[in-house]
N, CA, C and O atoms as CSV, one atom per row, in Angstrom:
chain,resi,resn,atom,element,x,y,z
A,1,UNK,N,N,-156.236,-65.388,44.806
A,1,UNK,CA,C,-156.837,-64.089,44.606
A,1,UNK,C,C,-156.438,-63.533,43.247
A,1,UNK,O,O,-155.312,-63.696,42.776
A,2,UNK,N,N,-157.084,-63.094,42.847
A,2,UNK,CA,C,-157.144,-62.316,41.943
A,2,UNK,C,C,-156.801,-60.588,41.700
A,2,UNK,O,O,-157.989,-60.293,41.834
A,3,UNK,N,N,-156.247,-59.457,41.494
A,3,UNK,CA,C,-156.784,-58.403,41.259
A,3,UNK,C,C,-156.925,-57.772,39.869
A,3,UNK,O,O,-155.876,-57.897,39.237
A,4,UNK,N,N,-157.797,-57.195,39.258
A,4,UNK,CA,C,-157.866,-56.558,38.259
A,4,UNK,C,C,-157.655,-54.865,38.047
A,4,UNK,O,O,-158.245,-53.936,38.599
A,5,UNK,N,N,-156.776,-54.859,37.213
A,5,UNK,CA,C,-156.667,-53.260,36.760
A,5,UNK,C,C,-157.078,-53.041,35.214
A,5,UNK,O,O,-156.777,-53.725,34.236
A,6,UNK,N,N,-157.657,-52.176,35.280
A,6,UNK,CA,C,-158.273,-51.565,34.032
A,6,UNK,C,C,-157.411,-50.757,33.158
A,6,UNK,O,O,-157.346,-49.616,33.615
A,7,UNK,N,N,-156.914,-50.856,32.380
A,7,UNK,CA,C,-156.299,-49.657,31.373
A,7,UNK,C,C,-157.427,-48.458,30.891
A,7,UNK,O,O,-157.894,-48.933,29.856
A,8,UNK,N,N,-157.851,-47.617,31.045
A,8,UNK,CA,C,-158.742,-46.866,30.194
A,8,UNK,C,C,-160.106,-46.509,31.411
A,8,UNK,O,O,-160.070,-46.114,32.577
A,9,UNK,N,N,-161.124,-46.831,30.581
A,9,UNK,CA,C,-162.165,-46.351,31.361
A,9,UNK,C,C,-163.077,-47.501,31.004
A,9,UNK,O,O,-163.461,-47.798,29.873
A,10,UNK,N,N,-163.371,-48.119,32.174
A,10,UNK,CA,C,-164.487,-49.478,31.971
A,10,UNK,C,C,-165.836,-49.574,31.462
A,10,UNK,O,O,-166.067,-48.442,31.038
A,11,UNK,N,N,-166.676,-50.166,31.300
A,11,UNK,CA,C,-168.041,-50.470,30.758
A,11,UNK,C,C,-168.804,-50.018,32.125
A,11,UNK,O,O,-167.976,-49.913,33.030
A,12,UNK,N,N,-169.828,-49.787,32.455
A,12,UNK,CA,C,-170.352,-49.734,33.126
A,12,UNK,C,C,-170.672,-50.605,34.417
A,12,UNK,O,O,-170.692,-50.305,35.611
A,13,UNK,N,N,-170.995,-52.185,33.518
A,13,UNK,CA,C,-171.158,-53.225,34.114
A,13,UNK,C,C,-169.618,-53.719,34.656
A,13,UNK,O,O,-169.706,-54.615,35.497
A,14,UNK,N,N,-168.462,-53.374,34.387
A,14,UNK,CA,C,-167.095,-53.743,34.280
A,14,UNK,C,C,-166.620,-52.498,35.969
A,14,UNK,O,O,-165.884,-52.761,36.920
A,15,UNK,N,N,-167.401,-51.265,35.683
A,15,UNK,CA,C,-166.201,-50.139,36.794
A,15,UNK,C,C,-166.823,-50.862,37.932
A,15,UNK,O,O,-167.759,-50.074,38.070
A,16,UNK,N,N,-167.016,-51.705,38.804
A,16,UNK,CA,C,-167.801,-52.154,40.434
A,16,UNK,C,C,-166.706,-53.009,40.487
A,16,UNK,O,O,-166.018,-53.031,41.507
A,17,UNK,N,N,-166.409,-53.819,39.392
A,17,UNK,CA,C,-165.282,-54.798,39.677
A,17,UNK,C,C,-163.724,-54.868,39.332
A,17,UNK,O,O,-163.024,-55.869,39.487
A,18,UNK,N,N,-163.382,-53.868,38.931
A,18,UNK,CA,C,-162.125,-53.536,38.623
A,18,UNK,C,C,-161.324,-52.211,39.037
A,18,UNK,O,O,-162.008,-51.283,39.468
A,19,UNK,N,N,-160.241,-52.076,38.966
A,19,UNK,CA,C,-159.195,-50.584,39.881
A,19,UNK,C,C,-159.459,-50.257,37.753
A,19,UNK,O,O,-159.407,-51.068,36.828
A,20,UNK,N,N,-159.660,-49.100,37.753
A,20,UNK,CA,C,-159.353,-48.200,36.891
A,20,UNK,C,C,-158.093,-47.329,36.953
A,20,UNK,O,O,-157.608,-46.895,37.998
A,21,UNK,N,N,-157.699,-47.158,35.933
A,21,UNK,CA,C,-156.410,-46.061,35.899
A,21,UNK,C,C,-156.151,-45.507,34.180
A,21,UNK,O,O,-156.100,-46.378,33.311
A,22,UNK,N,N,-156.061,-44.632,33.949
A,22,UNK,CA,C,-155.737,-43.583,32.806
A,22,UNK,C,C,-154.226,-44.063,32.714
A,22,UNK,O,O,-154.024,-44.688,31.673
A,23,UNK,N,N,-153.199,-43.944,33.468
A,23,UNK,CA,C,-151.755,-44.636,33.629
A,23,UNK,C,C,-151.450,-45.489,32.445
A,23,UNK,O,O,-152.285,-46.153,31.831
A,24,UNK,N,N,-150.137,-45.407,32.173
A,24,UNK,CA,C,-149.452,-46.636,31.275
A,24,UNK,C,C,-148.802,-47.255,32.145
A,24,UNK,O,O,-148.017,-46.779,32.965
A,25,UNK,N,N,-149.197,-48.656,31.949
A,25,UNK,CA,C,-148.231,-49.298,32.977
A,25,UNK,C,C,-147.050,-50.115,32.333
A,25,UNK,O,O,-147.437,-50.737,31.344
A,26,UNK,N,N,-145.923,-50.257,32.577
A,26,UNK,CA,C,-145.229,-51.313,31.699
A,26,UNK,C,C,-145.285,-52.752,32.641
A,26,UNK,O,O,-144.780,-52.976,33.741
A,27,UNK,N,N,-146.025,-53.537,31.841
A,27,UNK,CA,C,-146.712,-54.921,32.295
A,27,UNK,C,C,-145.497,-55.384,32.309
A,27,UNK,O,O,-145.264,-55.365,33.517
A,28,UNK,N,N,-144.228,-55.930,31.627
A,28,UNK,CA,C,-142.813,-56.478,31.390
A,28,UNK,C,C,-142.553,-56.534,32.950
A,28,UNK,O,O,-142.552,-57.540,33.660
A,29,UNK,N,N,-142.341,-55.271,33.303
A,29,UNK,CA,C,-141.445,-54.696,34.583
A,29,UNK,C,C,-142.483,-55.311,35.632
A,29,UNK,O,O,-142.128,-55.656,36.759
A,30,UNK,N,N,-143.379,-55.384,35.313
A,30,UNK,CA,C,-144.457,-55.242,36.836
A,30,UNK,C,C,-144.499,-57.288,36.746
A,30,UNK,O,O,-144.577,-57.937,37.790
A,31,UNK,N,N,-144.434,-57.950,35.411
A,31,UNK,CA,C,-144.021,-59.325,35.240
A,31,UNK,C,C,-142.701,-60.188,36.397
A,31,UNK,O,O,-142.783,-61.245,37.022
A,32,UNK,N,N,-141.012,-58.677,36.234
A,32,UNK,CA,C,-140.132,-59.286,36.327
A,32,UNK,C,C,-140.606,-58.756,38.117
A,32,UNK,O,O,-140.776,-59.695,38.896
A,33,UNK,N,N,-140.735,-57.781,38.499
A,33,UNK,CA,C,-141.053,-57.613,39.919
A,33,UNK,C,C,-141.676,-59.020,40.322
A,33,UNK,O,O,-140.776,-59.753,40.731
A,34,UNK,N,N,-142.592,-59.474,40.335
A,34,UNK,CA,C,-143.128,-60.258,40.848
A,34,UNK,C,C,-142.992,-61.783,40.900
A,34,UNK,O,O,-143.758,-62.627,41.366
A,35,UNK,N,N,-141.557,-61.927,40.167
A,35,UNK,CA,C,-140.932,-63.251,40.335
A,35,UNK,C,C,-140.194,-62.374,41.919
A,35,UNK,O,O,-139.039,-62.757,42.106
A,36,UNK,N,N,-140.522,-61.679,42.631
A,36,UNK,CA,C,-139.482,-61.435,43.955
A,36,UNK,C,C,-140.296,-61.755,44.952
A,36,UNK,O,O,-139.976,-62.125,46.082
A,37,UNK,N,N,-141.504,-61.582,44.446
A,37,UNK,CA,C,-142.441,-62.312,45.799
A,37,UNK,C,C,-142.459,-63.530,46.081
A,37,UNK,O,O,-143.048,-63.855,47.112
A,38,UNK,N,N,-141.913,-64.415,45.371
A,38,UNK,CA,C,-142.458,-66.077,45.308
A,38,UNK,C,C,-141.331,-66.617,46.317
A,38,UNK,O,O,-140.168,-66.214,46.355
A,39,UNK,N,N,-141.836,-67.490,47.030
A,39,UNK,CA,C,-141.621,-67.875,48.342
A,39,UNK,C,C,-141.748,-67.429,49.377
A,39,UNK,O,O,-142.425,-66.401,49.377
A,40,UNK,N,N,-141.201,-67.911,50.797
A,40,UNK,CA,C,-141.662,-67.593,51.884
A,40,UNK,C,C,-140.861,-66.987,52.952
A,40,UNK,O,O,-139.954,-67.502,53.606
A,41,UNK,N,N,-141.424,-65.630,53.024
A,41,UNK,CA,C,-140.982,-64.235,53.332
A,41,UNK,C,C,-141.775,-64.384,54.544
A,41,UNK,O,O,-142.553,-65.314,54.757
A,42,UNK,N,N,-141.489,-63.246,55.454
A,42,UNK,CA,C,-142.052,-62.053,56.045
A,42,UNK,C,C,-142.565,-61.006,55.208
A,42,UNK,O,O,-141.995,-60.181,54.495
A,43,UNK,N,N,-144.169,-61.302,55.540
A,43,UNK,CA,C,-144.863,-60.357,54.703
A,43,UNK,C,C,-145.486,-58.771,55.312
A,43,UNK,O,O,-146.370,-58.084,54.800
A,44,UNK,N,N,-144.774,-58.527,56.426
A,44,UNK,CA,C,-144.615,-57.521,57.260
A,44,UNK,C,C,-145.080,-56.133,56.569
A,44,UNK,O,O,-145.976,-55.397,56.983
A,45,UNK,N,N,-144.291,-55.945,55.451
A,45,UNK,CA,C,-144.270,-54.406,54.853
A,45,UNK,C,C,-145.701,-54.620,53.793
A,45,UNK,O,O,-145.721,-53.797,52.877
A,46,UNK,N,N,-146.943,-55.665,53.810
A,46,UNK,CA,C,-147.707,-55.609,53.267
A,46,UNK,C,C,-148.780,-56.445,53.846
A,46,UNK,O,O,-149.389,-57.427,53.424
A,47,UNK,N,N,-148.828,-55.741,54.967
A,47,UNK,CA,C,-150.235,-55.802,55.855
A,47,UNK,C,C,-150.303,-54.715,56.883
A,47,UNK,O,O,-149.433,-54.408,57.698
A,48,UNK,N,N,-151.701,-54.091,56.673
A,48,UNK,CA,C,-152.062,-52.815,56.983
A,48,UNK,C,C,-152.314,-52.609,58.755
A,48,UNK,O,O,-152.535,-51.668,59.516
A,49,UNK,N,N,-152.111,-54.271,58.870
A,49,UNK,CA,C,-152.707,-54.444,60.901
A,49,UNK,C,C,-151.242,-54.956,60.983
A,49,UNK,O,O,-150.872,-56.030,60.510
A,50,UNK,N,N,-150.100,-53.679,61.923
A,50,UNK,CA,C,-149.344,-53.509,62.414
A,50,UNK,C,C,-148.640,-54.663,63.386
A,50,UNK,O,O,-147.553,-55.240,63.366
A,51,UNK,N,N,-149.813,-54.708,64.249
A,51,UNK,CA,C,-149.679,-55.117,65.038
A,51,UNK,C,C,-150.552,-56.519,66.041
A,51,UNK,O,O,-151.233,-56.722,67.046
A,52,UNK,N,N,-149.801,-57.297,64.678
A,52,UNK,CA,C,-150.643,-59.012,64.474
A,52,UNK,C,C,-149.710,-59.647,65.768
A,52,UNK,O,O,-148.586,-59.371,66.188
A,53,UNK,N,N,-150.748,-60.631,66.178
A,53,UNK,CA,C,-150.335,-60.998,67.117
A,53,UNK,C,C,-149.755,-62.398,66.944
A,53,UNK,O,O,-149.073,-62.969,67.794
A,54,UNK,N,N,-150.099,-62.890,65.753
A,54,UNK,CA,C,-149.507,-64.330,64.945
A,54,UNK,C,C,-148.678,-63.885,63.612
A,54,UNK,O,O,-148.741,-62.817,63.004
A,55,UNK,N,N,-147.866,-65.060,63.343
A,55,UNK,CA,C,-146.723,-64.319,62.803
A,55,UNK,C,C,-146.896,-63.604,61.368
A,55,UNK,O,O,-147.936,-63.877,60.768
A,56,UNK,N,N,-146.256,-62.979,60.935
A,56,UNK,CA,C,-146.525,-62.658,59.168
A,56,UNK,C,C,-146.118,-63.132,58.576
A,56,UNK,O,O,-146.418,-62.910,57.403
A,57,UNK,N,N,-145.023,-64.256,58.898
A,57,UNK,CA,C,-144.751,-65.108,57.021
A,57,UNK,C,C,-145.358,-66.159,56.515
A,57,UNK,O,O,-145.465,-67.294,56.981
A,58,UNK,N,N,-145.723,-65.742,55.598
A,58,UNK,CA,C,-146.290,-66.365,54.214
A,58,UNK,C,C,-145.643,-67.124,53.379
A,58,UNK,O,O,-144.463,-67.191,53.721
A,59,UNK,N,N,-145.886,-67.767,52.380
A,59,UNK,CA,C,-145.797,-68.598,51.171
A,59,UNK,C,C,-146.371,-68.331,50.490
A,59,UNK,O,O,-147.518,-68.768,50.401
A,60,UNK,N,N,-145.529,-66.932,49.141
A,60,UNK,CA,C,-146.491,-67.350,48.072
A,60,UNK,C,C,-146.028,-68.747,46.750
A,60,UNK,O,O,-144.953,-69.266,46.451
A,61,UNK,N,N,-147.156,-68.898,46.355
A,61,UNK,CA,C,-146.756,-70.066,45.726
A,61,UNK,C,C,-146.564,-69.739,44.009
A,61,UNK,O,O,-145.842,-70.372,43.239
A,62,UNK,N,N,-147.290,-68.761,43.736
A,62,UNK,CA,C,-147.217,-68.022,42.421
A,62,UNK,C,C,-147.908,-66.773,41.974
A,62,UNK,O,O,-149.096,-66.663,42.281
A,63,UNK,N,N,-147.276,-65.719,41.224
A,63,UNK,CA,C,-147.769,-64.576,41.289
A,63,UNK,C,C,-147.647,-64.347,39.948
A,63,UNK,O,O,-146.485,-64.326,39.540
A,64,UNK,N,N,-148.612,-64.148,39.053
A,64,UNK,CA,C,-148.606,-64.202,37.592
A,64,UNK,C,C,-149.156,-62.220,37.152
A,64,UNK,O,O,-149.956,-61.546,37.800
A,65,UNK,N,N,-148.494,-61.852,36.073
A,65,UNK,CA,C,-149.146,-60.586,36.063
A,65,UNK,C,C,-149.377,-61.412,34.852
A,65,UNK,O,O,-148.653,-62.389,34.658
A,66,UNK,N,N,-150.592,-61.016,33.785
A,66,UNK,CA,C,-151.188,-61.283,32.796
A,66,UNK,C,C,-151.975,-60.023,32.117
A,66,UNK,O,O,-152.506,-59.021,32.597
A,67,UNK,N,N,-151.847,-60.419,31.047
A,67,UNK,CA,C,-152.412,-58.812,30.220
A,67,UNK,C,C,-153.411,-59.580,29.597
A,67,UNK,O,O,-153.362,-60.782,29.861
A,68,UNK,N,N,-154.233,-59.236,28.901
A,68,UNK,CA,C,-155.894,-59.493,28.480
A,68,UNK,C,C,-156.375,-58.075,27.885
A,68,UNK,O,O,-157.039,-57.322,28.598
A,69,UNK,N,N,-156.045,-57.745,26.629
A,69,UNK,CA,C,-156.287,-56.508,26.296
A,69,UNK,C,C,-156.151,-55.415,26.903
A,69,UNK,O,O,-154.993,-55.067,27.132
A,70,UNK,N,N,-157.353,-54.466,27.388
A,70,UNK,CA,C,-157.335,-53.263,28.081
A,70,UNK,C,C,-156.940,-53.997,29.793
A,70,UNK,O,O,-156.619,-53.150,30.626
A,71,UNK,N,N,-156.956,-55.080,30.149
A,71,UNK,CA,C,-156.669,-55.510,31.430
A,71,UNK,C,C,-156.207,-56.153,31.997
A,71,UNK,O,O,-156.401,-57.319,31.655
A,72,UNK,N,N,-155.359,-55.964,33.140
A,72,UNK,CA,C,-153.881,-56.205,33.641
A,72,UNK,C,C,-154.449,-57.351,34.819
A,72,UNK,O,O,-155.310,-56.911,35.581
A,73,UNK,N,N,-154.106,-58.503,34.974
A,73,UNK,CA,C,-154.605,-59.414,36.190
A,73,UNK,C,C,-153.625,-59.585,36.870
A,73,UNK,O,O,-152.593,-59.986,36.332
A,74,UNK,N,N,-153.672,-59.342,38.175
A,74,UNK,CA,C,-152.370,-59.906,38.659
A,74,UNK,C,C,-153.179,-60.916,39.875
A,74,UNK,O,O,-154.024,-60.563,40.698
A,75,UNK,N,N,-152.512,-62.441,39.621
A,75,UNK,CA,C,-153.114,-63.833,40.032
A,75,UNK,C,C,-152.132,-63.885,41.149
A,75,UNK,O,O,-150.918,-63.701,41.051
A,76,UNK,N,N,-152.864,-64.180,42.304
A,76,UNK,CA,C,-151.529,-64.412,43.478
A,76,UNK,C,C,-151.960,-66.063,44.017
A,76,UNK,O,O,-153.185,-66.053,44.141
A,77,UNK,N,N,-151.550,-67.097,44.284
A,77,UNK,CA,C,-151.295,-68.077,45.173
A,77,UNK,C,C,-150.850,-67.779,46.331
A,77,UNK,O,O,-150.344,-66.663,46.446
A,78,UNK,N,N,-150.885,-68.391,47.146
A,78,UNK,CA,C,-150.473,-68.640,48.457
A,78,UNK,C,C,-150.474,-69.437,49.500
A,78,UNK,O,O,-151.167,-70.433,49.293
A,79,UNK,N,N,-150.024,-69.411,50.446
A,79,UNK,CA,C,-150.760,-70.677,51.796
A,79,UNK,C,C,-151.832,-69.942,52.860
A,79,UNK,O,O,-152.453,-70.425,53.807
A,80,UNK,N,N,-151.794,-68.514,52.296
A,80,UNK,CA,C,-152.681,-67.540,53.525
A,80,UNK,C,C,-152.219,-66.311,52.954
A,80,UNK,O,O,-151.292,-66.240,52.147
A,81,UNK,N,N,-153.078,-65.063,53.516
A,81,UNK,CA,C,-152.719,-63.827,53.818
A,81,UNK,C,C,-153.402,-63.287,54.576
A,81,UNK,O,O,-154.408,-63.553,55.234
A,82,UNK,N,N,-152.283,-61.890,54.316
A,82,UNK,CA,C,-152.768,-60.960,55.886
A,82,UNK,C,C,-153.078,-59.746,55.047
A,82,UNK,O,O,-152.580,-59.148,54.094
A,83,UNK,N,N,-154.242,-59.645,55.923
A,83,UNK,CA,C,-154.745,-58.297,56.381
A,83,UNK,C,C,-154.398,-56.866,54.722
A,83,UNK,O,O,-153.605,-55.935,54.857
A,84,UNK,N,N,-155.119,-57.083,53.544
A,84,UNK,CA,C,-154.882,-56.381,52.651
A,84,UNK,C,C,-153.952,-56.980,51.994
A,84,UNK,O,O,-153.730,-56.387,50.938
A,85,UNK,N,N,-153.361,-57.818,52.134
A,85,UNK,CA,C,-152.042,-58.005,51.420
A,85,UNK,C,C,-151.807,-58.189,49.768
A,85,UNK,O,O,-150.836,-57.830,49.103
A,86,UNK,N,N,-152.816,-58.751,49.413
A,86,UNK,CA,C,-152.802,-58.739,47.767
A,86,UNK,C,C,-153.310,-57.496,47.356
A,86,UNK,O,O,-153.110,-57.254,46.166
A,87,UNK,N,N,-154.054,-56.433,48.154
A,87,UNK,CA,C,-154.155,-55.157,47.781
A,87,UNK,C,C,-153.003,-54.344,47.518
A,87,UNK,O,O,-152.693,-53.651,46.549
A,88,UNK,N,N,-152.293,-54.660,48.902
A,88,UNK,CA,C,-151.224,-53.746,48.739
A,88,UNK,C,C,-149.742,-54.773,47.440
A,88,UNK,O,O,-149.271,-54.152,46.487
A,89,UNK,N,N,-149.432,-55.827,47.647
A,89,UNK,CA,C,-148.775,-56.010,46.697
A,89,UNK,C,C,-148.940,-55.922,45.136
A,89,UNK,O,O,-148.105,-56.183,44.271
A,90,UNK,N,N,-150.601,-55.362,44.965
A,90,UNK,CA,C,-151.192,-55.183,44.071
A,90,UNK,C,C,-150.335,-53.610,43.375
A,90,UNK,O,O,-149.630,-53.386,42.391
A,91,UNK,N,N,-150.898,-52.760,44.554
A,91,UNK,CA,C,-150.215,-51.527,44.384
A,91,UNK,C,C,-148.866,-51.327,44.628
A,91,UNK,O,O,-148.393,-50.193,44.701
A,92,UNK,N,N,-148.205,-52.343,44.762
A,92,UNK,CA,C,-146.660,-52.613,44.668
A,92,UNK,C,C,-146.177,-52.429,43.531
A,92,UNK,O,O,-145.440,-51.510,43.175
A,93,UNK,N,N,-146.749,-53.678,42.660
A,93,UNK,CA,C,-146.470,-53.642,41.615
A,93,UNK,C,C,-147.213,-52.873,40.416
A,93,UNK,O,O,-146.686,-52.781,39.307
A,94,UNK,N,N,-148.646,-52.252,40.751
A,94,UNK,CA,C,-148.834,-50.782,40.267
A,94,UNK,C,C,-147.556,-49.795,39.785
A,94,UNK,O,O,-147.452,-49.252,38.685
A,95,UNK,N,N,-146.469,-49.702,41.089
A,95,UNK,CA,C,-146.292,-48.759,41.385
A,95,UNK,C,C,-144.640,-48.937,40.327
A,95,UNK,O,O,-144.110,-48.088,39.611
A,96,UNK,N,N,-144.291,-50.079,40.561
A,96,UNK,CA,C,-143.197,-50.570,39.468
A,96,UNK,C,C,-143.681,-50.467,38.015
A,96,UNK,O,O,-142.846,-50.547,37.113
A,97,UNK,N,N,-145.478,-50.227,37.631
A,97,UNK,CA,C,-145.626,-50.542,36.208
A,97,UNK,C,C,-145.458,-49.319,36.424
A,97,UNK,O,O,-144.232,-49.270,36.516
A,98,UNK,N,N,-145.953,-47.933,36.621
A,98,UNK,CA,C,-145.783,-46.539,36.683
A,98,UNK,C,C,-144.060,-46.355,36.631
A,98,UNK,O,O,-143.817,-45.496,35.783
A,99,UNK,N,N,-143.008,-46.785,37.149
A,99,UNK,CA,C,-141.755,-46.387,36.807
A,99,UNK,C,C,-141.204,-45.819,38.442
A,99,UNK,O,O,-140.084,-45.368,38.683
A,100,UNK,N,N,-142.146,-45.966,39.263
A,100,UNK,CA,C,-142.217,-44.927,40.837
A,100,UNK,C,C,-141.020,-46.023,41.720
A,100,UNK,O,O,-140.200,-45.564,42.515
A,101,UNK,N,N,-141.141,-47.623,41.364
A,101,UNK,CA,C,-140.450,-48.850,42.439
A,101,UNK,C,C,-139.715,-49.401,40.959
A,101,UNK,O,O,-140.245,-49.559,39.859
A,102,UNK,N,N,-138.395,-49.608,41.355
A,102,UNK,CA,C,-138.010,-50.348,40.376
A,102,UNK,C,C,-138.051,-51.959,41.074
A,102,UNK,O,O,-138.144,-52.372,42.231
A,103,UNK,N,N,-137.947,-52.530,39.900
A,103,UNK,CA,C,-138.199,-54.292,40.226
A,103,UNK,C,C,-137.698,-55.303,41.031
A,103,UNK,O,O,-138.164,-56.347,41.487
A,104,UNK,N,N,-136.020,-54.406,41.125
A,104,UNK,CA,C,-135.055,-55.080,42.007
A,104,UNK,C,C,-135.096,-54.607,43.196
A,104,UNK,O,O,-134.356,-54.939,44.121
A,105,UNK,N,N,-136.231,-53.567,43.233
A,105,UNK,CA,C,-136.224,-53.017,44.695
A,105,UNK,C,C,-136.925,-54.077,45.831
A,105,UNK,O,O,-136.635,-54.202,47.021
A,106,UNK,N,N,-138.204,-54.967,44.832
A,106,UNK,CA,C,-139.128,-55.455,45.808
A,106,UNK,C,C,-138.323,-56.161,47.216
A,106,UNK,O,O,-138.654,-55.907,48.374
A,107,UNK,N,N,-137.306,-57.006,46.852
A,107,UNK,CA,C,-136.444,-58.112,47.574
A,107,UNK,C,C,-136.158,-56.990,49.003
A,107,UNK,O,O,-136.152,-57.581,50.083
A,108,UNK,N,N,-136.022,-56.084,49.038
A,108,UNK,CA,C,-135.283,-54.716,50.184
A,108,UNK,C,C,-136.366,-53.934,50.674
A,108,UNK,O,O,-136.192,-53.032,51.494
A,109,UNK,N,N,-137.795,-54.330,50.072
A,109,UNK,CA,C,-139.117,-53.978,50.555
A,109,UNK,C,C,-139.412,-54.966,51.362
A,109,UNK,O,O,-139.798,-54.643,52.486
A,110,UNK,N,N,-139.320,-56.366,51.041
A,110,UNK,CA,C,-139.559,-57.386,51.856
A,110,UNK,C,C,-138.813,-57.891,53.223
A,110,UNK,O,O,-139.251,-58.522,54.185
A,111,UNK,N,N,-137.455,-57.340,52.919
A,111,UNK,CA,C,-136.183,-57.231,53.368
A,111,UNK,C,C,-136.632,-56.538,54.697
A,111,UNK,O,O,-136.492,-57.031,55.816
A,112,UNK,N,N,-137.139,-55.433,54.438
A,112,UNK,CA,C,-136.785,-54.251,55.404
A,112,UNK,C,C,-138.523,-54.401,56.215
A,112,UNK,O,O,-138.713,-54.071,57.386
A,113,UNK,N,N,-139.090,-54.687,55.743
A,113,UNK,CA,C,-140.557,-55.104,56.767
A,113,UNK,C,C,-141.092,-53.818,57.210
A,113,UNK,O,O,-141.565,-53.603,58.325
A,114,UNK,N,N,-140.964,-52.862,56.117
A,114,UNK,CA,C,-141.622,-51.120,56.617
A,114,UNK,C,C,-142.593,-50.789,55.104
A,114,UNK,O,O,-142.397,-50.763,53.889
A,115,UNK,N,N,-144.064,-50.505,56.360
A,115,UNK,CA,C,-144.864,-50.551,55.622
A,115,UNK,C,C,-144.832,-49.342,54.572
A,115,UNK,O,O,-145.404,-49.546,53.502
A,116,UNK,N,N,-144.354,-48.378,54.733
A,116,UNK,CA,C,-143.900,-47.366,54.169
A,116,UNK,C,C,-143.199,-47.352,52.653
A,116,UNK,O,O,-143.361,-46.365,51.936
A,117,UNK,N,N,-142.755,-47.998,52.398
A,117,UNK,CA,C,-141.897,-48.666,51.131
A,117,UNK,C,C,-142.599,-49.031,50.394
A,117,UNK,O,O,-142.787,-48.480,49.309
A,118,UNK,N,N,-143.367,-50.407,50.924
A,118,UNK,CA,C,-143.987,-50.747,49.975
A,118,UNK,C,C,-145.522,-49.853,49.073
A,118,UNK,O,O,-145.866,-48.751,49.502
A,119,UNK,N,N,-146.122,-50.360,48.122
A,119,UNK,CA,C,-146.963,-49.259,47.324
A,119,UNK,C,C,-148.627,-49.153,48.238
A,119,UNK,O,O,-149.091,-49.480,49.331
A,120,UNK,N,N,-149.028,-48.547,47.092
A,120,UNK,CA,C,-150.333,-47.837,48.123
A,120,UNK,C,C,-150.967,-48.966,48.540
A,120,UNK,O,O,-150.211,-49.907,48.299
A,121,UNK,N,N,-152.523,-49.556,49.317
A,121,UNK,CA,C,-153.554,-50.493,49.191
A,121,UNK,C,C,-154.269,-50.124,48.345
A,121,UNK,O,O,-155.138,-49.389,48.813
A,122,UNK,N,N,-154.356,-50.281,47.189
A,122,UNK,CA,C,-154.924,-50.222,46.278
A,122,UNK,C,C,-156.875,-50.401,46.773
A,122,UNK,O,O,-157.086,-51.009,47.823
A,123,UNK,N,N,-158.402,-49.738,45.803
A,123,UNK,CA,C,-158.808,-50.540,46.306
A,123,UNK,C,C,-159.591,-51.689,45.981
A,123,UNK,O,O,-159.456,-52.372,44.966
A,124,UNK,N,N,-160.705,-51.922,47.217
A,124,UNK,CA,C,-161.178,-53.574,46.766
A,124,UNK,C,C,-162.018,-53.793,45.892
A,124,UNK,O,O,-162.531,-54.911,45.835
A,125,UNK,N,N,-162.428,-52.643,44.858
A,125,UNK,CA,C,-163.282,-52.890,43.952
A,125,UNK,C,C,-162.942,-54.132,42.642
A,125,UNK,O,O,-163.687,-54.810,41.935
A,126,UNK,N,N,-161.175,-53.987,42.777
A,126,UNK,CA,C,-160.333,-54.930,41.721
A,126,UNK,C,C,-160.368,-56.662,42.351
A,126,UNK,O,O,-160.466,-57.573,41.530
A,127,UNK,N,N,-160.297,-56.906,43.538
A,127,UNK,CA,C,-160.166,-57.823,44.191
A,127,UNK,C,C,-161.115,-58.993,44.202
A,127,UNK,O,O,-162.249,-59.046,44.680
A,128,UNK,N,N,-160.472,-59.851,43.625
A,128,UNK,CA,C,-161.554,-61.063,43.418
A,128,UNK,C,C,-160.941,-62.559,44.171
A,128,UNK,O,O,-159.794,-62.932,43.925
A,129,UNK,N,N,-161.958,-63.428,45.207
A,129,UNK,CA,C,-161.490,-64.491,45.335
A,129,UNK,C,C,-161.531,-65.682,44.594
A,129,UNK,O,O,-162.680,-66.115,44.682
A,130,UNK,N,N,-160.829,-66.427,43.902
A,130,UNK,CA,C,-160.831,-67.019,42.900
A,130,UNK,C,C,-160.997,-68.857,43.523
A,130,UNK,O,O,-161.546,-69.771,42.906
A,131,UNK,N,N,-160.268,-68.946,45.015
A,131,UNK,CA,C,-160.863,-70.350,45.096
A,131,UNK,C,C,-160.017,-70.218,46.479
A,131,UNK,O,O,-159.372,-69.280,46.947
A,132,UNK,N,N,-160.284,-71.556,46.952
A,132,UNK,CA,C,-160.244,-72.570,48.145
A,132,UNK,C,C,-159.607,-73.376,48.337
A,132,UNK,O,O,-160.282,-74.402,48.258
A,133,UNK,N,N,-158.219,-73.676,48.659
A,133,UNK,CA,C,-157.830,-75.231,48.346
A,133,UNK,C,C,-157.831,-75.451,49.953
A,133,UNK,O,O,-157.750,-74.506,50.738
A,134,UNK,N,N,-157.910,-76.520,50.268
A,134,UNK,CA,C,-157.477,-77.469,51.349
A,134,UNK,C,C,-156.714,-78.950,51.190
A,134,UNK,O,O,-156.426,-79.607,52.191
């Protein structure tokens, strides 16, 4: 998966597919956060359906933030997800480029499995599926 954030204000053809934000984000910080996701957690505090009846841990396999001029990609791998989950780790690490989560916090977000902690669900206008493996 993919999500895209916009720095600024998009093209026309560009605002349907991307999260917009006026915000400075510091891309660095929202980089070192997301070496805390990689591997395989309980992904509990970032899925919006409470109350799954199969388990929540995951494997991610790589989580890249990337800058591209006015726009911030953040690339997730995995073996699966649940229920919003690259939305909301999206707005996780939103929320670390804003200065709101610091970086060393993510590990005690994952830790603690309360959806509350972790950042907003961002939404799915940014969200792109990028492929398929089997």
């Amino acid at each position: 998966y993919m999500y895209r954030i916009y720095l600024g204000k998009p093209s026309v053809f560009e605002r349907k597919y991307v999260y917009a934000t006026d915000k400075a984000l510091d891309a660095e910080k929202m980089k070192e956060a997301a070496k805390s996701f990689i591997g395989k957690y309980d992904f509990k505090a970032f899925c919006t359906k409470q109350k799954m009846k199969k388990s929540t841990v995951r494997e991610i396999y790589s989580l890249d933030v990337l800058e591209n001029g006015e726009e911030l990609d953040i690339v997730v791998c995995g073996n699966g997800f649940l229920y919003n989950m690259v939305r909301i780790i999206s707005g996780t690490l939103f929320k670390v480029g804003t200065g709101e989560i610091k970086p060393e916090e993510i590990k005690n977000i994952i830790k603690d499995k309360n959806r509350e902690n972790a950042g907003d669900t961002l939404p799915p206008s940014g969200l792109t599926l990028l492929s398929v493996e089997y």
